[in-house]
N, C-alpha and C positions, 0 to 999 in steps of 0.2 A: 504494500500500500504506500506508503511513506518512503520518501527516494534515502533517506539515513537516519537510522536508528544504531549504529555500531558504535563504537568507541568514540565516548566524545559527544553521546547524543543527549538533546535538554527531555528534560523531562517533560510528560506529558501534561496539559493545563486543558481541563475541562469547561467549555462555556456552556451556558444558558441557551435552550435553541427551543423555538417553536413552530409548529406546524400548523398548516393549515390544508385543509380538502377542500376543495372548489367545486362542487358536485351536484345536482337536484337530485340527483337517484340516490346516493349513498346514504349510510347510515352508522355507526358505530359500529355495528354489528358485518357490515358489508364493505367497510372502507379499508380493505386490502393495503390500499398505496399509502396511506396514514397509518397505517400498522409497522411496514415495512422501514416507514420513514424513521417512524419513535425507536422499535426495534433496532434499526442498526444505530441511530447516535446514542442510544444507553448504551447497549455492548460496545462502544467505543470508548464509553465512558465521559459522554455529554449529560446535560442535565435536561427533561422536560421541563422549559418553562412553562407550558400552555400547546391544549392540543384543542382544533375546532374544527366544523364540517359548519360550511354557510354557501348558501346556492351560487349560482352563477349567475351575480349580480354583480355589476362593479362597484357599487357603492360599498354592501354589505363586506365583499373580499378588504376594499381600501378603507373600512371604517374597522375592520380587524386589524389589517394589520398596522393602521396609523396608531392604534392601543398599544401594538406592541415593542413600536420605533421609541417611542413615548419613554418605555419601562427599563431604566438600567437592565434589568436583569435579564431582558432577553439580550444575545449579542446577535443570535440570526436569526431568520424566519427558513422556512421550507415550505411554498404553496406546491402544490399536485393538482393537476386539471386545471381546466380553463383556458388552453393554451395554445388550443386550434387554431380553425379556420372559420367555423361554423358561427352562426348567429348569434349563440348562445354564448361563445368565449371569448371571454373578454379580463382576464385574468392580466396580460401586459398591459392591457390599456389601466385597469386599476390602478396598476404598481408602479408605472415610469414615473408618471408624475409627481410620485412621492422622494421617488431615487437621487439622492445629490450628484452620484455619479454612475456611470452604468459600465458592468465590467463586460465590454463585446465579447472577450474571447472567453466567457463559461458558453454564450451561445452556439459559436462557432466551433468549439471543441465536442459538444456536446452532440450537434447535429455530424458532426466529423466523425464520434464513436459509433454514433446510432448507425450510421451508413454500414458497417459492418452486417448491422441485426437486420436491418429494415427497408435498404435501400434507399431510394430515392423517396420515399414514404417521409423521411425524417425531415423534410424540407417542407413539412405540412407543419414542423412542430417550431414554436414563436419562446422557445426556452430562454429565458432571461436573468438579469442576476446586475445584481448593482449594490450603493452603500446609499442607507438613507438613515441621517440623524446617528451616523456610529453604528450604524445595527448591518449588516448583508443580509443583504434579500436573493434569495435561489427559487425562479419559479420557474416547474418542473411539468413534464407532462402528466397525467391521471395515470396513466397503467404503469401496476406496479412492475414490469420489466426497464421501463424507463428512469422511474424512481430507482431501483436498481443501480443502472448504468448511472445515474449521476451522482448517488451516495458514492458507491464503489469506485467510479470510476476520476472523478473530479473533487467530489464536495469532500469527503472524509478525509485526504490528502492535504487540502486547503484550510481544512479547519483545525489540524494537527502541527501544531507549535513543535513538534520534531523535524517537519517534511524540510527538508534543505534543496534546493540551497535558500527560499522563501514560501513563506506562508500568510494568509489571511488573520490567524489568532497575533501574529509578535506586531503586526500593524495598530492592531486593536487601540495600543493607546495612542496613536498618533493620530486618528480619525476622525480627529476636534480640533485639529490644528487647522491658523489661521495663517 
């Protein structure tokens, strides 16, 4: 996962991460990709700050996660769904305009893996990721293979104050700077 952990390597620093499901269908009981998502940042040894399922509404996604940009104690969010094409998603349009800054290449790396799984499919997916108020924002697509490919594959690396030769957590305090 992590490019150095050998000799020499800092120790691991747990943050605060919250999720959220983008979804009218889902449920607690049925939200797979919200599962996956808490799932792996515990066993990473992150903390749940706050876990939610709010439909695919852009207000109700950006009136969540503006709660959570808000709260020291979250430092990231994780959205799942909403991230199509369809009329319904609207999950980027939510979240840019909250973003101070937008990191391009979570997107572009992200549709870059998926091309492995999915093909040319993955150019359907509007994955996004940015810094709003100190906090990273990672919005992800609904199925949990996707969710998947981003923990695994990008997020858990980035959020891991081991990973060298940089990471997203040793920035954290600089993120307020003027």
């Amino acid at each position: 996962m992590s490019q150095a952990h050998g000799e020499g390597a800092r120790p691991f620093v747990g943050i605060g991460i919250a999720v959220l499901t983008v979804s009218d269908s889902r449920d607690e009981q049925t939200d797979t990709s919200g599962r996956l998502l808490v799932e792996r940042l515990v066993s990473a040894g992150h903390r749940l700050a706050d876990k939610v399922i709010v439909p695919d509404d852009v207000y109700q996604i950006r009136a969540t996660v503006s709660r959570w940009i808000a709260d020291p104690e979250v430092n990231a969010v994780i959205t799942t769904g909403g991230t199509g094409v369809t009329g319904r998603d609207g999950t980027p349009e939510a979240i840019r305009p909250l973003l101070d800054k937008v990191l391009d290449g979570f997107g572009e790396m992200f549709r870059s893996i998926s091309y492995a799984d999915i093909k040319t499919s993955t150019l359907q997916s509007r994955a996004l990721a940015g810094v709003a108020n100190a906090t990273y924002v990672f919005c992800v697509p609904g199925s949990s293979g996707a969710c998947a490919t981003a923990w695994d594959e990008l997020i858990a690396a980035q959020l891991d104050y081991r990973t060298r030769p940089c990471n997203l957590v040793e920035l954290m305090p600089r993120l307020k700077e003027k």
